[in-house]
C-alpha positions as CSV (number, residue, x, y, z in Angstrom):
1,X,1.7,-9.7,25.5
2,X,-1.9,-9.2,24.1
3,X,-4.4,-6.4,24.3
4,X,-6.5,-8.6,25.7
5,X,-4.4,-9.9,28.4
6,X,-2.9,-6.4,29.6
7,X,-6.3,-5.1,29.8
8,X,-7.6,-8.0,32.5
9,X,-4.3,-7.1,34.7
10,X,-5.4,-3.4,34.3
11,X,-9.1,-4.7,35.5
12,X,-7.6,-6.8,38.1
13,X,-5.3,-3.8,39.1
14,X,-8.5,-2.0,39.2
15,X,-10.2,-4.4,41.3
16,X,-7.6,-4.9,43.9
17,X,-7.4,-1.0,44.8
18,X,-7.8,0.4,48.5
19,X,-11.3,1.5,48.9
20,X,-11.8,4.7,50.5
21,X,-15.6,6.5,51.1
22,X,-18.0,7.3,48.5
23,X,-17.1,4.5,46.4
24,X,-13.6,5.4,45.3
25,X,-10.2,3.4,45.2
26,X,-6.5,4.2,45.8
27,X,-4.7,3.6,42.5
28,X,-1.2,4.2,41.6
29,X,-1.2,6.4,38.8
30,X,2.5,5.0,37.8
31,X,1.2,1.4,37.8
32,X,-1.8,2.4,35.6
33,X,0.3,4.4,32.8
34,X,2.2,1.0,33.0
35,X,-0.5,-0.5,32.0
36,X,-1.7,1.7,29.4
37,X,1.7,1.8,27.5
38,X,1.6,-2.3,27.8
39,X,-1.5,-1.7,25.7
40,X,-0.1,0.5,23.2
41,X,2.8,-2.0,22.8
42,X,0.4,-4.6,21.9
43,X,-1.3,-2.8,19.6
44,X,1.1,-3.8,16.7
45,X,0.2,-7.3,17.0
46,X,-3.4,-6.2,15.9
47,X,-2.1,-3.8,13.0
48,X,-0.1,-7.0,12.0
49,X,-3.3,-8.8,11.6
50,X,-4.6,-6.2,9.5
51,X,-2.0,-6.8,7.1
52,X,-2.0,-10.8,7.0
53,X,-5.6,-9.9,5.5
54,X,-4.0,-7.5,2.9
55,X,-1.5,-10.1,2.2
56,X,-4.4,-12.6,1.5
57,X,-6.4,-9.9,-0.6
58,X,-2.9,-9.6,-2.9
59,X,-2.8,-13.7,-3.0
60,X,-6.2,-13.7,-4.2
61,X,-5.7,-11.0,-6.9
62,X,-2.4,-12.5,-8.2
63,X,-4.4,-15.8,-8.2
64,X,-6.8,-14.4,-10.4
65,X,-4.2,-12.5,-12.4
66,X,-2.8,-15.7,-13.4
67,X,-5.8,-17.6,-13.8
68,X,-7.2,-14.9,-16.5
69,X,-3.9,-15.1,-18.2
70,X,-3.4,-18.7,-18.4
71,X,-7.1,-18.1,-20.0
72,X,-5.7,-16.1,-22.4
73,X,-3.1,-18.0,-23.4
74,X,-5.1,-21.4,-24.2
75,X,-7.5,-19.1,-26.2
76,X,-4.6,-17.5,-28.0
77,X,-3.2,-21.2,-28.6
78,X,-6.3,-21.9,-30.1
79,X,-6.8,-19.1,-32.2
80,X,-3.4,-20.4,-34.1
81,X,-4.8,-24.1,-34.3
82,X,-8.1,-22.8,-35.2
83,X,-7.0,-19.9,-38.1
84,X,-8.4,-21.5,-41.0
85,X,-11.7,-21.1,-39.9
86,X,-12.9,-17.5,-39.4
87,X,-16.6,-18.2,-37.7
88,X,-14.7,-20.7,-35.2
89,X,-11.8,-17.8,-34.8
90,X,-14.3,-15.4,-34.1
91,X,-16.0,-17.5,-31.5
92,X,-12.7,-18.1,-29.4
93,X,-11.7,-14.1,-29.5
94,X,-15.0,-13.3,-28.1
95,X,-15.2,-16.1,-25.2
96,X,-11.3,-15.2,-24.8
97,X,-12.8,-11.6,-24.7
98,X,-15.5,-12.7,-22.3
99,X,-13.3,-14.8,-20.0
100,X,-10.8,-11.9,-19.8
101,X,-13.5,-9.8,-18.7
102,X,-14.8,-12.1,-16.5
103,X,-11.6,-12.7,-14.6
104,X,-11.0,-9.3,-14.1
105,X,-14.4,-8.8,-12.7
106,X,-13.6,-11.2,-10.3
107,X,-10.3,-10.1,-9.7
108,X,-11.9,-6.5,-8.8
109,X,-14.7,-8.1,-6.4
110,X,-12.0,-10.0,-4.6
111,X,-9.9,-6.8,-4.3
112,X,-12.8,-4.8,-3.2
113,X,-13.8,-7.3,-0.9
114,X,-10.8,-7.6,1.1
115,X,-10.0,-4.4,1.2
116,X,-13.7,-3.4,2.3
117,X,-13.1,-6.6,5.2
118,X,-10.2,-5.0,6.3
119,X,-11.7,-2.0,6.5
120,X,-14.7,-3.0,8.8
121,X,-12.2,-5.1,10.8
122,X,-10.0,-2.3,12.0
123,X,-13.0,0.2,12.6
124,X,-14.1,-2.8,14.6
125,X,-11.2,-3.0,16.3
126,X,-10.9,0.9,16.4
127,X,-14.1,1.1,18.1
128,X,-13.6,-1.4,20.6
129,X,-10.3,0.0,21.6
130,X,-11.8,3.2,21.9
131,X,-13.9,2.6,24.3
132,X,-11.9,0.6,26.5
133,X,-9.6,3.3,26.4
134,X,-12.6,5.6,27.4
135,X,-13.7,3.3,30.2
136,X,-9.7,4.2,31.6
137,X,-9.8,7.7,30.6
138,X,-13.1,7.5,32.9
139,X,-11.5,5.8,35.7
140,X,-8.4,8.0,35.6
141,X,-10.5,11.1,36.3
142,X,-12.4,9.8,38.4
143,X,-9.3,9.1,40.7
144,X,-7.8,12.5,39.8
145,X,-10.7,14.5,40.8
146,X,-10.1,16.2,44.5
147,X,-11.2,13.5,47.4
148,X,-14.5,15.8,48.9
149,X,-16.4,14.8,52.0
150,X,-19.1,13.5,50.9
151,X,-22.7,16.1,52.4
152,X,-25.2,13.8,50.6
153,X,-27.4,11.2,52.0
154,X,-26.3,7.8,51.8
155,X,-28.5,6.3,49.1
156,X,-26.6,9.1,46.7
157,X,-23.4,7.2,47.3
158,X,-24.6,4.0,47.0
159,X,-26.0,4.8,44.0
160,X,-22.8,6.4,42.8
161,X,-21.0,3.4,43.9
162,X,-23.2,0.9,42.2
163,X,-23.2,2.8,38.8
164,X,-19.2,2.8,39.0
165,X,-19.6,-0.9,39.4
166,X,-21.5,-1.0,35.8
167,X,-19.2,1.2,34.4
168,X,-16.6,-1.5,35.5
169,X,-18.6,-4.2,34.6
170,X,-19.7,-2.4,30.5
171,X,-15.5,-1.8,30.6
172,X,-15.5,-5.9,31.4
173,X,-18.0,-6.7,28.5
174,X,-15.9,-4.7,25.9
175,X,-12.9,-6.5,26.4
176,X,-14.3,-9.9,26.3
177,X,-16.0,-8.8,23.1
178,X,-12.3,-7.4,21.9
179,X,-10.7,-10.9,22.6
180,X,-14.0,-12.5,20.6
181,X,-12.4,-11.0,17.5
């Protein structure tokens, strides 16, 4: 099961609580930890991702790897053909030279750039996370703070109830952004 997917039954779940005064909903705190460690079971999936993208980045470099040497090697095949003449010998070692450099530029860039896109993908995915794991932080002390009558006028509480409702909602946005990526 997905991230994703166990995070909309944990919104649903949140949805469908009892509603008591002052804005607040009856939860059971054993159905939410359910949730929660559905979540953390899914999180492999993601890590797995993560390493489908290292596996490319190592394609790409052994790609390259061979490419270069396969350079290489014609220019060495051509430095025995071509022996006889020294200005045409010394042309080929320093395009072989060049080439060799070349390709292992390349090679480098390639590595660098899949490891720095790996790197930005899981902070991505480290940031969303976290704050969808704030947003139930949030809603699980909200629900474990002690019930108190409420003594304030009524436009407090529906204040309070509507800015629980964005809360909610921000929680929402986040993990439609998550299943974006």
């Amino acid at each position: 099961m997905s991230v994703y997917r166990v995070l909309d039954k944990l919104e649903a779940y949140v949805h469908e609580g009892t509603w008591l005064p002052a804005g607040y909903r009856i939860l059971s705190e054993e159905r939410l930890i359910e949730l929660v460690e559905k979540i953390r079971a899914s999180l492999p999936e993601e890590v797995g991702r993560a390493k489908i993208i290292a596996k490319d980045h190592e394609r790409m470099l052994r790609a390259a790897q061979e490419k270069a040497q396969a350079i290489v090697d014609e220019a060495a095949s051509k430095h025995e053909v071509l022996l006889d003449d020294n200005e045409i010998v010394q042309r080929a070692r320093t395009t072989a030279d060049v080439v060799l450099r070349e390709a292992e530029e390349r090679a480098r860039d390639v590595r660098e750039g899949a490891d720095r896109y790996a790197a930005d993908v899981l902070s991505e995915m480290e940031s969303r996370l976290a704050g969808a794991l704030g947003a139930v932080r949030k809603g699980r002390d909200v629900l474990e703070k002690p019930k108190q009558v409420p003594d304030q006028p009524l436009a407090d509480a529906a204040a309070k109830s509507k800015r629980a409702a964005f809360d909610l909602q921000t929680a929402s946005d986040e993990t439609a952004a998550l299943e974006s990526v």
